[in-house]
C-alpha positions as CSV (number, residue, x, y, z in Angstrom):
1,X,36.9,45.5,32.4
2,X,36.7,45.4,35.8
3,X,40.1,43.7,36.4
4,X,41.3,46.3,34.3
5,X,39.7,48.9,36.5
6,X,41.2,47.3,39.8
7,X,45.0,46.9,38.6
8,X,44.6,50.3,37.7
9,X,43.5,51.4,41.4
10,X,46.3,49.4,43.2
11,X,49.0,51.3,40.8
12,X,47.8,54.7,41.8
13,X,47.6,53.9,45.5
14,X,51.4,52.2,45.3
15,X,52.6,55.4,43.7
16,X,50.9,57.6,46.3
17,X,52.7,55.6,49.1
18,X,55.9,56.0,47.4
19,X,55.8,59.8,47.3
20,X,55.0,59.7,51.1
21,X,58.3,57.1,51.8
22,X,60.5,59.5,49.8
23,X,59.3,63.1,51.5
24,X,59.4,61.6,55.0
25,X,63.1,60.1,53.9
26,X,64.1,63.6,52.5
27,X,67.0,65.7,54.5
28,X,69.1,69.0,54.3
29,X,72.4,70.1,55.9
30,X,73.7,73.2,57.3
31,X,77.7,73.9,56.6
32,X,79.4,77.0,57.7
33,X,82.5,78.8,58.5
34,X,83.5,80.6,61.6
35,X,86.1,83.4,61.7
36,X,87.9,85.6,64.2
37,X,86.0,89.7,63.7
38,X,88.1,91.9,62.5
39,X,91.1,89.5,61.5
40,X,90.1,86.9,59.3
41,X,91.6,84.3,61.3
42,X,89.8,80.7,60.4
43,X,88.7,79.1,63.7
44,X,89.1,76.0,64.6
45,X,87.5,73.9,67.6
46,X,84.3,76.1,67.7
47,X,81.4,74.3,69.3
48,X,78.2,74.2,66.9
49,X,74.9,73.4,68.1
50,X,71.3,74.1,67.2
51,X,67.6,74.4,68.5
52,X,66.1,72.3,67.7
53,X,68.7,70.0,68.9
54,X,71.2,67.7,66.3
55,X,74.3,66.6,66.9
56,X,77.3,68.8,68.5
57,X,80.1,69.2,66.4
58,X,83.2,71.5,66.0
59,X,84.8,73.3,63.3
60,X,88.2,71.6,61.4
61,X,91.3,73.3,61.3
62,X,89.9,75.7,58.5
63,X,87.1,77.0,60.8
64,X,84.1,74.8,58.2
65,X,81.6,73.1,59.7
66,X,78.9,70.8,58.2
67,X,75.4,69.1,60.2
68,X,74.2,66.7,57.6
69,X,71.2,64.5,57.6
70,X,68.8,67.1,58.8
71,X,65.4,67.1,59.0
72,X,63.3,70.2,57.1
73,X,63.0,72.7,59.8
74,X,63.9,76.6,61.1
75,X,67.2,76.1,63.2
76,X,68.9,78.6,65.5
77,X,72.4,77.3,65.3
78,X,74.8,78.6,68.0
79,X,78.5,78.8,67.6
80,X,80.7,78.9,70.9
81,X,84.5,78.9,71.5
82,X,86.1,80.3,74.6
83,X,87.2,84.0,74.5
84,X,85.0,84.5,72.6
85,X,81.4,86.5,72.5
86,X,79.1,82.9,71.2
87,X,77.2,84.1,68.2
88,X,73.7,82.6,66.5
89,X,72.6,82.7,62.9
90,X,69.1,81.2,62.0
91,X,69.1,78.3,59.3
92,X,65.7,77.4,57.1
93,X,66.2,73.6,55.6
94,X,63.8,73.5,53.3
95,X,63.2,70.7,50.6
96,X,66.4,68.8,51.7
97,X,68.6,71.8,50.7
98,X,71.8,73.1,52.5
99,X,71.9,76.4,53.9
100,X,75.6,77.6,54.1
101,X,76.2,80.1,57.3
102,X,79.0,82.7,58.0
103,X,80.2,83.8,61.8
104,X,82.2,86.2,62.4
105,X,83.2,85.9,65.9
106,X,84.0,89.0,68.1
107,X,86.9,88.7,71.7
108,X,84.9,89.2,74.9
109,X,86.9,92.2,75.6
110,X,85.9,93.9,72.2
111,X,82.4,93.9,73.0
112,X,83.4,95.4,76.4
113,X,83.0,99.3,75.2
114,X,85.7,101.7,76.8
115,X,84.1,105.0,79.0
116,X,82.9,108.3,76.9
117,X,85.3,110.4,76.0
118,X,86.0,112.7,78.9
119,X,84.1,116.2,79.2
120,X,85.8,118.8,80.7
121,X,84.0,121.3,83.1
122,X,86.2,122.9,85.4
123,X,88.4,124.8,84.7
124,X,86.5,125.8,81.1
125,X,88.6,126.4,78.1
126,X,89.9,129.3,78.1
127,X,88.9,130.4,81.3
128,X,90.8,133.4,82.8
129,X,91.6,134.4,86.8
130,X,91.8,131.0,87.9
131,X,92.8,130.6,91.7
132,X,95.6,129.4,92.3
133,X,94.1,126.3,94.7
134,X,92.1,124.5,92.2
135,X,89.0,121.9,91.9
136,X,89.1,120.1,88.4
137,X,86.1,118.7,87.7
138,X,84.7,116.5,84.4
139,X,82.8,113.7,83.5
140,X,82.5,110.1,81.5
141,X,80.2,106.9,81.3
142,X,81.2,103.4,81.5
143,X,78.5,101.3,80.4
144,X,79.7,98.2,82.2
145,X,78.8,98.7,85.3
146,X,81.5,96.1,86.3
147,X,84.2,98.0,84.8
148,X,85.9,100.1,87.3
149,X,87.7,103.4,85.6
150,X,90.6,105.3,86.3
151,X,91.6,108.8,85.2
152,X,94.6,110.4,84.8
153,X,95.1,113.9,84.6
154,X,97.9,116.0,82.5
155,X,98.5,119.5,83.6
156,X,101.3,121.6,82.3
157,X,102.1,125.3,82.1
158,X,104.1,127.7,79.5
159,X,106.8,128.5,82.6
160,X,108.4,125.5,82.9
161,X,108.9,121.9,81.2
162,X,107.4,120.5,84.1
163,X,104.6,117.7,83.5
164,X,102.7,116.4,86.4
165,X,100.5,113.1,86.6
166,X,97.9,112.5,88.8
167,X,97.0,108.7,88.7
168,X,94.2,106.3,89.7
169,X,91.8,108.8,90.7
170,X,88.6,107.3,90.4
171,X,86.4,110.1,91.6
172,X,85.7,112.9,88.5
173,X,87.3,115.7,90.8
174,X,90.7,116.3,91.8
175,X,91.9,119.7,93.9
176,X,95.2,120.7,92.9
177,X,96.7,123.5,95.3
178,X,99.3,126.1,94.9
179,X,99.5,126.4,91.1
180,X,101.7,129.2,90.1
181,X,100.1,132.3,89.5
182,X,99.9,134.5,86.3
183,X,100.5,131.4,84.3
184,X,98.7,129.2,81.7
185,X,98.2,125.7,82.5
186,X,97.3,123.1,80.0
187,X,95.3,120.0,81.2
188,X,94.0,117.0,79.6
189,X,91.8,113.5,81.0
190,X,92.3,110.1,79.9
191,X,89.5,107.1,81.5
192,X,91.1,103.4,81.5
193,X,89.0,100.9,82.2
194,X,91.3,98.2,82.6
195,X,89.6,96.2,79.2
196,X,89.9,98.9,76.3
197,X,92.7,101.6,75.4
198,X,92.5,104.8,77.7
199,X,90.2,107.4,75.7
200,X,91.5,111.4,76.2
201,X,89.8,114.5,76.3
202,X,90.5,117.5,74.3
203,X,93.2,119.4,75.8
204,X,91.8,122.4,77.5
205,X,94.0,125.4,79.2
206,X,93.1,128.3,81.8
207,X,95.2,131.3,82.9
208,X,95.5,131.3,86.9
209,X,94.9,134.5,88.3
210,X,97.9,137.8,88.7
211,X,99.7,137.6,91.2
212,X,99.9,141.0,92.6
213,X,103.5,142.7,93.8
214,X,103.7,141.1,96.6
215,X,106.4,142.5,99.0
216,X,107.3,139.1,100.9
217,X,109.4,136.2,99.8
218,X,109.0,132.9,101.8
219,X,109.3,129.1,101.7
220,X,106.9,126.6,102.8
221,X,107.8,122.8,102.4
222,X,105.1,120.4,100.6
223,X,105.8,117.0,99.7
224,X,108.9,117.0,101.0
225,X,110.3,120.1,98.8
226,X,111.1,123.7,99.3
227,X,108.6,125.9,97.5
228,X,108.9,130.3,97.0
229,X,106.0,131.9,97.9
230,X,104.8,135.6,98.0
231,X,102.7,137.5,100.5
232,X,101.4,140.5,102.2
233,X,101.3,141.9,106.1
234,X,97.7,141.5,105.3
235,X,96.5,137.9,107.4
236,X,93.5,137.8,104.9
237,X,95.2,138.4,102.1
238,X,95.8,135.3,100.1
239,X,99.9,134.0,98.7
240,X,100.9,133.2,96.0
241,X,103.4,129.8,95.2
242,X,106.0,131.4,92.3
243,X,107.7,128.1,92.3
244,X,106.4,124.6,91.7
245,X,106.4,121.8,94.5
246,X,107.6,119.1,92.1
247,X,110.8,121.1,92.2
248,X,113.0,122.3,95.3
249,X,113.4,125.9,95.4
250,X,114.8,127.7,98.6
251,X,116.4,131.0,99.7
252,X,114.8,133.9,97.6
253,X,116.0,136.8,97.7
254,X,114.5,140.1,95.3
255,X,116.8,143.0,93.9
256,X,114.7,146.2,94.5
257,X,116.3,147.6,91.0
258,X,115.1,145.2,88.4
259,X,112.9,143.4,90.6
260,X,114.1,139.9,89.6
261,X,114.5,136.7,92.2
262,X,117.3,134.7,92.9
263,X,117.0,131.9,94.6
264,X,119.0,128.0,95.5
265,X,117.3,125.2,93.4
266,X,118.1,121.3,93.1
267,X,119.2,120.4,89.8
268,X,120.6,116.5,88.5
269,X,121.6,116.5,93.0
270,X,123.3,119.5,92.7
271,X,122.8,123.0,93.8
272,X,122.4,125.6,91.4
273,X,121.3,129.6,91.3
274,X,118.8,130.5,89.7
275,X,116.8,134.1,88.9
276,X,113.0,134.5,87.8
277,X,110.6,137.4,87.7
278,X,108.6,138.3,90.2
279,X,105.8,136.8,89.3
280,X,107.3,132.9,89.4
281,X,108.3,133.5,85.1
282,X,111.2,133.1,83.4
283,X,113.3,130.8,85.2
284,X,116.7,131.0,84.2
285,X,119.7,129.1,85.6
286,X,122.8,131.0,86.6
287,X,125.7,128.8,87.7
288,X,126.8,125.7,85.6
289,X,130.2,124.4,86.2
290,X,130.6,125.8,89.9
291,X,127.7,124.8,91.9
292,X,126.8,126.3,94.9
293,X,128.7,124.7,97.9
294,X,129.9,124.4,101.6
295,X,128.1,123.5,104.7
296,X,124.5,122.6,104.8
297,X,122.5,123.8,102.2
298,X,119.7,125.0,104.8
299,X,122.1,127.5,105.9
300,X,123.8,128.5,102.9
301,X,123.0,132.0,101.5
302,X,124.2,134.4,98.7
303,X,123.4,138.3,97.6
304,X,123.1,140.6,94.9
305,X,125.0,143.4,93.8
306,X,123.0,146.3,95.0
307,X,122.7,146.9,90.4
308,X,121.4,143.9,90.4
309,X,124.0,142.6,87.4
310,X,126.0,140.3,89.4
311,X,125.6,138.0,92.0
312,X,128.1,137.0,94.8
313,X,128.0,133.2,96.1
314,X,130.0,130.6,97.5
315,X,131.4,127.2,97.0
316,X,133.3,126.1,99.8
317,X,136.6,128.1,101.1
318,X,135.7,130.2,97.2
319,X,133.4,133.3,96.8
320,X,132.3,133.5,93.2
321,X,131.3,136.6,91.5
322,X,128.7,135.9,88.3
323,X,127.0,138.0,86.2
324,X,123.0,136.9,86.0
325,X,123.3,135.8,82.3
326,X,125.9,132.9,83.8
327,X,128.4,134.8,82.1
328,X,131.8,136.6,83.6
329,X,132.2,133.7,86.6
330,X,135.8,134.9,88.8
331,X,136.7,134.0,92.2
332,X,135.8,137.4,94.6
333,X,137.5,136.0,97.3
334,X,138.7,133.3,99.1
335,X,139.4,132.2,102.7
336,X,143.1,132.1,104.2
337,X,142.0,129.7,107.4
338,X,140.2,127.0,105.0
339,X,136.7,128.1,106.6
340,X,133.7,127.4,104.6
341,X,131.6,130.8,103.2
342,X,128.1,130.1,104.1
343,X,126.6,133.4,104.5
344,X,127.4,136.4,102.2
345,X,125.3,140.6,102.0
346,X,126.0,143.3,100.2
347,X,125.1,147.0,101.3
348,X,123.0,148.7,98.3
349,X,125.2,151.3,99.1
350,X,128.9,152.4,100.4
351,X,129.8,148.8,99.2
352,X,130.2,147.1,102.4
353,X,130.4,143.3,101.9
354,X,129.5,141.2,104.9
355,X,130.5,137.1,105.3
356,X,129.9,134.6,107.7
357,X,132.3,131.3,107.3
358,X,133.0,128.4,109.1
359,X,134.6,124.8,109.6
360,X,132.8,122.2,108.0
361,X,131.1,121.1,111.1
362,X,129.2,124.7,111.4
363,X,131.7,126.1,114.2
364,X,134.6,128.2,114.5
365,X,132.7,131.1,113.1
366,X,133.9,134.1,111.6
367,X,132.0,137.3,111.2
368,X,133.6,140.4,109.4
369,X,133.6,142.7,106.8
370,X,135.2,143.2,103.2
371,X,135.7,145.7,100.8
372,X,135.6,145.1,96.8
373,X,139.3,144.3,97.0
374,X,138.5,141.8,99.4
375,X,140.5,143.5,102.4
376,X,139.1,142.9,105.6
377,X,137.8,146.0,107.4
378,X,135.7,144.8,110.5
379,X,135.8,141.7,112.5
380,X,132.3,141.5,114.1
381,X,132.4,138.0,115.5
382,X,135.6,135.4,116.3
383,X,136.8,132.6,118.5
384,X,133.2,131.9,120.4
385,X,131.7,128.8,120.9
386,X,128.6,127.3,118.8
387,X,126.9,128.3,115.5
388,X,126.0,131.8,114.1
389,X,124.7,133.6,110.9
390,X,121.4,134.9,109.6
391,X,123.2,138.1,108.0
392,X,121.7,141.5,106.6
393,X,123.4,144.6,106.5
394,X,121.0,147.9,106.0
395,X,120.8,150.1,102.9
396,X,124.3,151.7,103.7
397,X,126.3,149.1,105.5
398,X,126.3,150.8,108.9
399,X,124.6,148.0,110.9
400,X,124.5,144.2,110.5
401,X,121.7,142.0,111.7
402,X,123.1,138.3,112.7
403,X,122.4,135.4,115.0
404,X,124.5,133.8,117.4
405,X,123.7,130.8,119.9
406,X,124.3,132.3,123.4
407,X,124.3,128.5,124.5
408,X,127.7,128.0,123.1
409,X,126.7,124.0,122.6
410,X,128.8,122.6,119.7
411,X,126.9,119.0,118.9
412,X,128.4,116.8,116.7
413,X,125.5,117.3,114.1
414,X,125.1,121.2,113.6
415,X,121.6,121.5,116.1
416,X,121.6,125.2,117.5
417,X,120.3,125.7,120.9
418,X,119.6,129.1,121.8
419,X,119.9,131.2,118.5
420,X,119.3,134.9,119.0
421,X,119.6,137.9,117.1
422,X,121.9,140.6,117.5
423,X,122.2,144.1,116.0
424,X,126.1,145.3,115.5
425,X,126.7,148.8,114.5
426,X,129.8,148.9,112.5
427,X,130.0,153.0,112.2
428,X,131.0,152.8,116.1
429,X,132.1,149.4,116.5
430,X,130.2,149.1,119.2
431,X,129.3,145.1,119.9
432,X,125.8,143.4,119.1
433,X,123.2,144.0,121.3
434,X,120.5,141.5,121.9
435,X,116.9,142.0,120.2
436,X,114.4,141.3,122.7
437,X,112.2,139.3,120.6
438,X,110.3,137.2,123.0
439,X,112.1,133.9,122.0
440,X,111.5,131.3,124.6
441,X,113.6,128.6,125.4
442,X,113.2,125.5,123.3
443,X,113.1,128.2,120.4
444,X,115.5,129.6,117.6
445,X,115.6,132.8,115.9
446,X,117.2,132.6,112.1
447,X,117.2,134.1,109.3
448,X,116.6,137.6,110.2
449,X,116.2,140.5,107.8
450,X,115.6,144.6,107.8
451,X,112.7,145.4,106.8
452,X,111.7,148.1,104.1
453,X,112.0,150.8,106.4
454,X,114.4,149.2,108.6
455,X,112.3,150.0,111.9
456,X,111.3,146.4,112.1
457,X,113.2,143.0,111.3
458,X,111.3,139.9,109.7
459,X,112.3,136.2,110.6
460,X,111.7,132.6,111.3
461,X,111.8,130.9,114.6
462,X,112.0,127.2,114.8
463,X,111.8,124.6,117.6
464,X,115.6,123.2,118.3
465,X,114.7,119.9,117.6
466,X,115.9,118.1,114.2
467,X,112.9,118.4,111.5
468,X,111.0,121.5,114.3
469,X,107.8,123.6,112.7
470,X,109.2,127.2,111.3
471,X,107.5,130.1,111.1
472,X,108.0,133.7,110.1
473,X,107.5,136.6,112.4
474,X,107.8,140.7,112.4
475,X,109.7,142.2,115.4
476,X,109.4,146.1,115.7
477,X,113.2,147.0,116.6
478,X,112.2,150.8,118.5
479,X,109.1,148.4,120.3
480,X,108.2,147.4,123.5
481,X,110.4,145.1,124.4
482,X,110.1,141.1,123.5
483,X,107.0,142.0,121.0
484,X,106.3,140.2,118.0
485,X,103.9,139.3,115.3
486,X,103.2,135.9,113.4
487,X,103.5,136.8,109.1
488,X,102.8,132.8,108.0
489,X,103.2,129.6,110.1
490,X,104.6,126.8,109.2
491,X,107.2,129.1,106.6
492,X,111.1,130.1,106.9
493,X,113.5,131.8,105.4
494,X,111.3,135.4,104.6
495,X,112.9,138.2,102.3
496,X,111.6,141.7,102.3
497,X,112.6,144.7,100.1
């Protein structure tokens, strides 16, 4: 009995031991797979580890992993490939099983969120009487502080096709100057971070504010164009741009009956004339097949019929007639000498026609007038020395305005010297007397006009040199003598109806 009683006590003791052997010899496994977020894409080569530590391994060519002969435990298992954001899933081996695992692997550059959307905050929606000089201002958040952003601004208005760009600003304001008056502009803002796609902002749009009737066409030059303005006498008053400085407008001249512009604008490297209202609206283009032409494009000048139906300009040796729909185009006349036309005026009334030509170097100028048969009736100017023009007739034709260089210097490229202005009465035919205008030496007067009432004339004076400041200036004709007044700096060739 008791031999019984021991064999029986050494069995259950050799069992016990053998259920220790086989649960400290038990083990799991982990297997996974690894794909590419958002495309499926099996990857291979991914680097698989775990805390606590077993051995390193990658994925096979179908992105499947597998970590056998694992002891029971909670592991953190890491997958890492480059490119790519590393990713951990947890794994409980319990009991010798395995635990299967699924990564989805996102691009470092997906996780890199683009800014907010842009908000808009100046100019508002909507928003009415907008100056014409603006400040756009709006706002966005980049959450990566290492991210630097760039906007981009849109703006475009319901006058023109016109679309202009401002790039890599990377402030949240921008000032925009001389926007056209009484027009809507349209203006959007995209961020780019450089990571993500550029995000937009609504598109918002703002009416800039009237401009009122003002009585004063200039030009001032920005960015290397010629851009039509409008002002008053009034210093304080503020002007108004009615054309826009991505495009090169020049030489306005108003019609007191309908009240429409003309005006010389670059189109595809040609010259071409144009009409809009007087408010900067409605551009339309006049010529087409005959361009306007001749001798520098700075001095070259057309007119209106006094109706304001036609309009008379040249190309070349050739004055065109056209009617302002681009209709009815005729040769008006046409030199016998082969002079250029450069300058042309008509007299709102009695018809008297007024043209300055020349050779193509700017010289052997010719100063007379025509009737609408194209007969000459006056000579005013012929067979001096050096460059002249600038010419307006008043309301009935009885006196001409023009400039002449009293130096007489003929340089090879056309550079006047001493440019004054002269008053010629064509009623008496008495010869141009001299304005007393103050001009110094070193100084040019151009471009000279009547005034409204005619008591005054308005013009530019420039420096001689090539590229010289211009500005416009108000002489009283019955004034003491050499007086003046400055209208704008840094402006030329003024119009006043």
């Amino acid at each position: 009995m008791k031999y019984s009683i021991y064999i029986l006590s050494l069995l259950v003791v050799m069992v016990s031991c053998s259920e220790d052997q086989l649960l400290e010899t038990s083990s799991g496994a982990i297997t996974g797979t690894v794909i590419a977020d958002g495309t499926n894409v099996n990857l291979e080569n991914v680097k698989i580890s775990t805390q606590p530590s077993t051995s390193t391994i990658f994925t096979n060519t179908n992105g499947v992993f597998t970590i056998s002969d694992i002891a029971d435990e909670s592991y953190s298992v890491q997958a890492d490939l480059d490119g790519y954001i590393s990713q951990f899933e947890v794994a409980n081996v319990t009991n010798g099983t395995t635990v299967e695992l699924f990564f989805e692997l996102m691009l470092e550059e997906t996780a890199n969120n683009p800014p907010s959307i842009p908000e808009l905050i100046f100019p508002k929606n909507n928003a009415v009487d907008i100056e014409t000089d603006v400040v756009f201002m709006w706002s966005s958040i980049d959450e990566n502080e290492s991210d630097e952003v760039n906007y981009t601004i849109s703006l475009f208005n319901d006058s023109n096709d016109e679309v202009a760009l401002f790039n890599e600003i990377i402030d949240t304001t921008l000032t925009v100057d001389s926007l056209l008056a009484s027009t809507r502009y349209f203006w959007q803002v995209s961020a780019d971070d450089g990571v993500n796609e550029a995000v937009q902002s609504p598109l918002f749009n703002f009416q800039t504010i009237t401009s009122p009737e003002a009585d004063i066409l200039f030009v001032k030059k920005i960015n290397g164009n010629n851009v039509i303005f409008s002002g008053t006498e009034d210093e304080e008053a503020p002007i108004f741009a009615l054309t826009s400085e991505a495009e090169n407008c020049w030489r306005p001249r108003k019609n007191a009956i309908t009240g429409k512009i003309a005006f010389l604008k670059t189109i595809g490297g040609a010259t071409h004339l144009f009409t809009m209202d007087a408010n900067g609206g409605n551009q339309l283009q006049v010529t087409q097949n005959v361009p306007v032409n001749g001798f520098d494009f700075n001095e070259i000048d057309f007119s209106w019929k006094p109706e304001g139906d036609k309009l008379l300009y040249p190309s070349f040796s050739r004055l065109y007639s056209i009617n302002t729909d681009g209709s009815g185009q005729a040769i008006f006349y046409e030199t016998t000498n082969g002079n250029f036309i450069t300058e042309i005026d008509w007299s709102d009334f009695n018809n008297v026609i007024a043209l300055k030509t020349n050779d193509s170097n700017g010289y052997n100028v010719e100063i007379f007038t025509i009737d609408l048969a194209g007969t000459l009736q006056d000579m005013i100017l012929q067979g001096v020395p050096g460059g002249a023009g600038g010419l307006d007739l008043n309301i009935d034709g009885s006196l001409l305005l023009y400039t002449y260089d009293i130096s007489g210097i003929e340089l090879t490229t056309y550079l006047p010297q001493d440019m004054r202005m002269f008053l010629h009465d064509i009623t008496t035919g008495i010869s141009g007397s001299q304005l007393l205008t103050g001009v110094t030496d070193g100084f040019n007067d151009v471009d000279p006009s009547f005034t409204p009432n005619e008591n005054s004339v308005i013009f530019s004076r420039r420096g001689v040199s090539a590229g010289a400041s211009t500005s416009v200036l108000i002489h009283e004709i019955s004034g003491a003598n050499e007086n003046f007044d400055l209208l704008f700096d840094n402006t030329s060739m003024p119009d006043w109806e």
